[in-house]
C-alpha positions in Angstrom: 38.4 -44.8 42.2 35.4 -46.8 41.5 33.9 -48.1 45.0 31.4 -46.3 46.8 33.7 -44.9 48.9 35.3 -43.1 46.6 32.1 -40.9 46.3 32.3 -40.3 49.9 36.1 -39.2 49.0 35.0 -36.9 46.8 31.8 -36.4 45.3 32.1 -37.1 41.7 29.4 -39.5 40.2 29.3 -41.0 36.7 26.5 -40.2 34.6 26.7 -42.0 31.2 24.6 -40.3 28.2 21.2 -41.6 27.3 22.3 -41.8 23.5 25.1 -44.5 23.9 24.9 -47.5 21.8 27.0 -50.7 23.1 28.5 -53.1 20.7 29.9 -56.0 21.7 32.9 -56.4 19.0 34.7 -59.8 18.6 38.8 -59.8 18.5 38.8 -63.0 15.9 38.0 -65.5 18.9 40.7 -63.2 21.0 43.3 -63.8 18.8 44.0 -59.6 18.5 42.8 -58.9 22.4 45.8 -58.3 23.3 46.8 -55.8 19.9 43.4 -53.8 20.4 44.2 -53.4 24.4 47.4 -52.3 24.1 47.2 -50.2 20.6 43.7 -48.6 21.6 41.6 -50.0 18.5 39.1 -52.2 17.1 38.9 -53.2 13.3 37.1 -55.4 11.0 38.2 -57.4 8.4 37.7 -57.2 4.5 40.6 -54.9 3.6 39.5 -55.2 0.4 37.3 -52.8 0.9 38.6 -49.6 1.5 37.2 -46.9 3.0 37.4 -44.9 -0.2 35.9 -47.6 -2.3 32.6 -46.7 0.5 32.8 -43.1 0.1 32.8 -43.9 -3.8 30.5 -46.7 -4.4 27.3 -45.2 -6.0 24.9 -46.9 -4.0 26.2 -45.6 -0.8 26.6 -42.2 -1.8 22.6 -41.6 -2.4 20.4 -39.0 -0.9 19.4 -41.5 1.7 23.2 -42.2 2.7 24.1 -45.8 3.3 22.3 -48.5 3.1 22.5 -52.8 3.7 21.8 -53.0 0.0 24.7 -50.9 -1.1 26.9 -52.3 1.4 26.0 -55.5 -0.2 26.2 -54.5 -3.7 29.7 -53.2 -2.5 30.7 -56.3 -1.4 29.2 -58.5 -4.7 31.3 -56.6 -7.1 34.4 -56.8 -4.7 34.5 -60.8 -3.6 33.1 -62.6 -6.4 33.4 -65.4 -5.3 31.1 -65.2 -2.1 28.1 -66.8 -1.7 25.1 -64.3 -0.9 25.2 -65.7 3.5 29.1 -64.5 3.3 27.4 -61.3 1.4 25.1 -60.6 3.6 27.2 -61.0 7.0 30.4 -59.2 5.9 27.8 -56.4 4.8 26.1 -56.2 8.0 29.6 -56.1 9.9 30.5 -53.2 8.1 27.5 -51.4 7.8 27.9 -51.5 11.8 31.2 -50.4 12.4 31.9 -48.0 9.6 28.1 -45.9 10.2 25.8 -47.5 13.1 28.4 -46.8 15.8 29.5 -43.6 16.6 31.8 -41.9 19.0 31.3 -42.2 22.8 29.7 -45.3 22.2 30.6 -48.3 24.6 32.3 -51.2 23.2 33.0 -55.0 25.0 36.0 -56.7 23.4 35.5 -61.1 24.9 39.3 -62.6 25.4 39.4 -66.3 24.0 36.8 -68.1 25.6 35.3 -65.6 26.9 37.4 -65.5 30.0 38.0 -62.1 30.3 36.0 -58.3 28.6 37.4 -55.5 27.7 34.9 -52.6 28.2 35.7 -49.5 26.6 34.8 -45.7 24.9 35.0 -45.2 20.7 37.3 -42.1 20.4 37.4 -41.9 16.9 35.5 -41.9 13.2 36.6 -45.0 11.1 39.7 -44.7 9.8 42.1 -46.8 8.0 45.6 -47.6 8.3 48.2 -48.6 5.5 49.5 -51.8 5.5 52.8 -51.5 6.3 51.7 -49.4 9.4 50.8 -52.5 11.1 52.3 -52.8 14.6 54.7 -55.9 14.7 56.3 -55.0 17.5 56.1 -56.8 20.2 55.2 -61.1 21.8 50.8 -60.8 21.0 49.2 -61.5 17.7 49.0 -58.7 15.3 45.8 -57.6 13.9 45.8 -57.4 10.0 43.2 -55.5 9.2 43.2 -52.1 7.8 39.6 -50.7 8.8 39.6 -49.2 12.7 38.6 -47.0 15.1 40.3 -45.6 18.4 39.0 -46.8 22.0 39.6 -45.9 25.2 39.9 -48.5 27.6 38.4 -48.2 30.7 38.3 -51.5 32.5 38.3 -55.6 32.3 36.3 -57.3 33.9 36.0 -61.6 34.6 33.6 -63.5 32.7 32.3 -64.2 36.5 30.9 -60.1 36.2 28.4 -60.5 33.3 25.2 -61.3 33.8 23.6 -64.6 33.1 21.3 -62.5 31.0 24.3 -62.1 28.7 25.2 -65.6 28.4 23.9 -66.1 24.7 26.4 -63.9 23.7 29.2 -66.9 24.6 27.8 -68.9 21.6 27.1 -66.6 18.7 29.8 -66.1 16.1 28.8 -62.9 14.9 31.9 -60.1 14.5 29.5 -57.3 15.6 26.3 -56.8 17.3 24.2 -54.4 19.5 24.1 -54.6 23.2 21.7 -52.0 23.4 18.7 -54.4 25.2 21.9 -54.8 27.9 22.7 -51.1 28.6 21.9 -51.8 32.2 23.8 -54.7 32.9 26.8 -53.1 31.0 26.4 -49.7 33.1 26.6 -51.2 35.9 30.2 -52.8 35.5 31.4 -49.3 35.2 30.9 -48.4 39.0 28.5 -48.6 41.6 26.9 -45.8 41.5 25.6 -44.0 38.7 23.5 -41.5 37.0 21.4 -41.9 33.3 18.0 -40.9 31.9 17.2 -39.4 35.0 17.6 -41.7 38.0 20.5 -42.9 40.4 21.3 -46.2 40.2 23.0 -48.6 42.7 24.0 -52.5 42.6 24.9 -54.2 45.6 25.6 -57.9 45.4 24.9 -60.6 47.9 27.2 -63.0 48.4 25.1 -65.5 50.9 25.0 -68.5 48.8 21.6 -70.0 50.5 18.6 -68.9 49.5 17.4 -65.6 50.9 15.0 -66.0 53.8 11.7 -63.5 53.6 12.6 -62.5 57.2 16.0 -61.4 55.3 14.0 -59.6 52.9 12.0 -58.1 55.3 15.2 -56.4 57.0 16.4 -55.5 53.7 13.3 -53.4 52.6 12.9 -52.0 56.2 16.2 -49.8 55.5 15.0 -48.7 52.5 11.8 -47.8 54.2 13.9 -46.0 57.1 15.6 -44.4 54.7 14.0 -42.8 51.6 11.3 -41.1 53.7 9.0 -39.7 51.1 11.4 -40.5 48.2 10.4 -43.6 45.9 13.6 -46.2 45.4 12.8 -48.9 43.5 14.0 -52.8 44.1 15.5 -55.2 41.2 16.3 -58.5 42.1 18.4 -61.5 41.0 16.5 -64.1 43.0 19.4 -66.0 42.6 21.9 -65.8 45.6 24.7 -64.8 45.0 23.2 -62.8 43.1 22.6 -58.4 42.4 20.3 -56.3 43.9 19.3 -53.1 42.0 18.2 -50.1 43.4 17.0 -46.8 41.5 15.6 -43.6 42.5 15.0 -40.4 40.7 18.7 -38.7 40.2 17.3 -36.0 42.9 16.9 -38.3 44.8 20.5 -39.4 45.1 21.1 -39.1 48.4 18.8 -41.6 49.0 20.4 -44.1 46.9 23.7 -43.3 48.3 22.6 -43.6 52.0 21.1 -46.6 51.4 23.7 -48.0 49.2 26.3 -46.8 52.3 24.3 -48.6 54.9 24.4 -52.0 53.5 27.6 -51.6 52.4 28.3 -52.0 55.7 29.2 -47.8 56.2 28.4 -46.1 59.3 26.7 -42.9 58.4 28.0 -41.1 61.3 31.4 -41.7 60.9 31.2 -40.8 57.0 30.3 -36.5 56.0 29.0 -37.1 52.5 30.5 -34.3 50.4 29.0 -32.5 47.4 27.7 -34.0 43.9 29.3 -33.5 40.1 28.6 -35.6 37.6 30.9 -36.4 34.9 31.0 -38.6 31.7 32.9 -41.7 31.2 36.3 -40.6 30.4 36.4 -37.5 32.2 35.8 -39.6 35.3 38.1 -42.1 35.0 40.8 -40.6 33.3 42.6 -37.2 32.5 40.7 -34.1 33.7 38.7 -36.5 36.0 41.1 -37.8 38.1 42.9 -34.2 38.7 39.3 -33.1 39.4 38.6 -35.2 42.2 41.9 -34.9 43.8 41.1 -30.9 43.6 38.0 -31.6 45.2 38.9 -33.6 47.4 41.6 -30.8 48.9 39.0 -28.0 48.6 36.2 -30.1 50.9 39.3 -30.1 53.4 40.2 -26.2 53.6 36.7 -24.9 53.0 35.5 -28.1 55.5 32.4 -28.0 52.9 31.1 -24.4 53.4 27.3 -24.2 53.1 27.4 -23.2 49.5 28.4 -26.5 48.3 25.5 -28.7 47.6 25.2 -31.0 50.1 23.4 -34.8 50.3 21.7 -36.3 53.3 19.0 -38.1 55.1 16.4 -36.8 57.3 16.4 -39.1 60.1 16.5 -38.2 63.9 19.7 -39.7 65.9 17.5 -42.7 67.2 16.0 -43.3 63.7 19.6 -43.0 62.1 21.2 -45.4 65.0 17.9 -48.1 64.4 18.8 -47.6 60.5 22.4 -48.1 61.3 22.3 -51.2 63.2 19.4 -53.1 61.1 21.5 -52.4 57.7 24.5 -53.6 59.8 22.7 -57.1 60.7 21.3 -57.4 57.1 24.5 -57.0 55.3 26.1 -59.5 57.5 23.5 -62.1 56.8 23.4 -61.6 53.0 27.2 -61.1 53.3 26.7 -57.4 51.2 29.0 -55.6 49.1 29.2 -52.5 46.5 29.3 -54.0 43.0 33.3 -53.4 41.7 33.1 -55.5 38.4 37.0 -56.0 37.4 39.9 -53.7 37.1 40.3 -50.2 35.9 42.9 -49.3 33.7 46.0 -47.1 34.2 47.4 -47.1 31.1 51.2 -47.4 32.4 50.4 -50.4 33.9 48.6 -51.9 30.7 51.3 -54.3 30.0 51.2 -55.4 33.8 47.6 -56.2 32.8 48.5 -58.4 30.1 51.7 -60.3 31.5 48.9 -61.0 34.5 46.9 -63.1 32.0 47.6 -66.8 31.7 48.8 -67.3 28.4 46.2 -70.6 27.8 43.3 -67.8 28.0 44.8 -65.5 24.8 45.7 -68.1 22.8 
């Protein structure tokens, strides 16, 4: 459901809102990734403090609503004990999860070790569970803590999938922080293609492991020059190989980013009739009303055979043009070994528990 083909299918294309914050939350070194993947939470510890005792502490309940200091003051009068680093941590953490992030937000969940992510969507406000609601069902660790918020899970992904520009996240200890200087390297393990703040947006990986020659380079850029015409796609580069390439384009410019996205894909584009475009939001597109929706589209394109009222995509090239396009695209993406970017595995959630059994049990303990 997530390749590019599945565009070609049938015409849906994510388009994840410009507002989303991403929070990379930590399962107590993994210990609970298996209780938030299968329940559909996260939590935070302290369950001390109570989501009441927050609504009624004074210095959260001010005309400037809540604050580090009176998440802090909170947590002085609560754990007497603590020293004011342990203060100032456990007040950060909750000052996070309980008002920074907000529903439809994207959270990444790291297995022990870091081996595997889980990448989901907040469903919920905070809320809080009693403790004899706790799940104990079941072979995983059980998460103790009170404090949580519903997630949909959308996909896992390897440790392999995250970009080296992530890396520092491996050794840092904090519980929760903000992804947000990462939205683009977390976007893309979604699918693809997608669409946000304006433009179209496309990762291709080369798998050649030998440096990439500027004759190679040369080839690359001359699709794209073949291709976008009087469009402007733009080029980011890992100049590491393997390694991503990035392309972007103004979201009317789509077609563009999906021809050229096709071509070195290794797709013929006259063997392929590219159907029309709807874009959808996370969930809707992966799950529920999505999926139904791209199955109905996908009939419909067949018994109207896409009627000239449906928007259609394309590129302007002559058959000669299309055919020198064609076979230079072809010889590129055989040198550089090219492929759509499919980071991980989505979810179905019957087959969560296949997901899980999968796992070596080394890499949740």
């Amino acid at each position: 459901m997530d390749t590019v083909e599945s565009f070609v299918d049938n015409g849906l294309m994510l388009e994840i809102p410009s507002d989303t914050n991403y929070w990379l939350v930590r399962a107590d070194g993994g210990s609970y990734y298996e209780d938030f993947l299968v329940n559909d939470f996260i939590a935070i510890a302290d369950n001390e403090i109570s989501l009441e005792s927050i609504n009624r502490f004074p210095q959260l309940n001010t005309d400037i609503g809540h604050t580090i200091e009176g998440f802090k003051a909170l947590y002085q009068e609560t754990y007497l004990k603590w020293n004011s680093q342990q203060i100032s941590h456990a007040a950060s953490r909750t000052m996070k999860f309980i008002t920074e992030m907000k529903k439809n937000d994207i959270v990444i969940v790291p297995s022990h070790r870091s081996l595997y992510f889980l990448i989901g969507i907040v469903e919920s406000d905070p809320f809080q569970i009693l403790e004899k609601d706790v799940n104990i069902s079941g072979h995983y660790k059980k998460c103790p803590y009170l404090k949580r918020r519903k997630i949909k899970w959308i996909k896992e992904v390897p440790r392999t999938a995250i970009s080296d520009k992530m890396f520092w996240i491996f050794s840092t200890h904090q519980t929760i922080l903000s992804l947000n200087e990462h939205a683009e390297h977390i976007d893309r393990l979604f699918t693809p293609i997608y669409i946000k703040n304006g433009f179209c947006y496309s990762s291709l990986k080369v798998n050649k492991k030998e440096n990439i020659t500027s004759a190679e380079w040369l080839k690359l850029y001359n699709v794209i020059e073949m291709v976008r015409s009087d469009s402007d796609v733009f080029v980011k580069s890992n100049v590491q190989s393997p390694g991503l390439i990035s392309l972007l384009a103004p979201a009317g410019n789509v077609s563009i980013i999906v021809a050229v996205t096709l071509l070195l894909s290794g797709v013929i584009l006259g063997e392929v009739n590219l159907p029309g475009v709807k874009v959808q939001g996370i969930i809707p597109y992966f799950f529920g009303k999505g999926k139904l929706e791209r199955e109905k589209m996908r009939l419909e394109n067949e018994r109207l055979q896409l009627e000239n009222d449906k928007i259609r995509i394309g590129i302007n090239l002559s058959g000669q043009e299309k055919k020198l396009a064609e076979s230079t695209a072809l010889e590129i993406s055989k040198e550089l070994r090219i492929s759509a970017f499919n980071a991980g595995k989505t979810f179905e959630f019957e087959k969560k528990m296949d997901s899980i059994d999968s796992l070596d049990e080394d890499e949740l303990e």
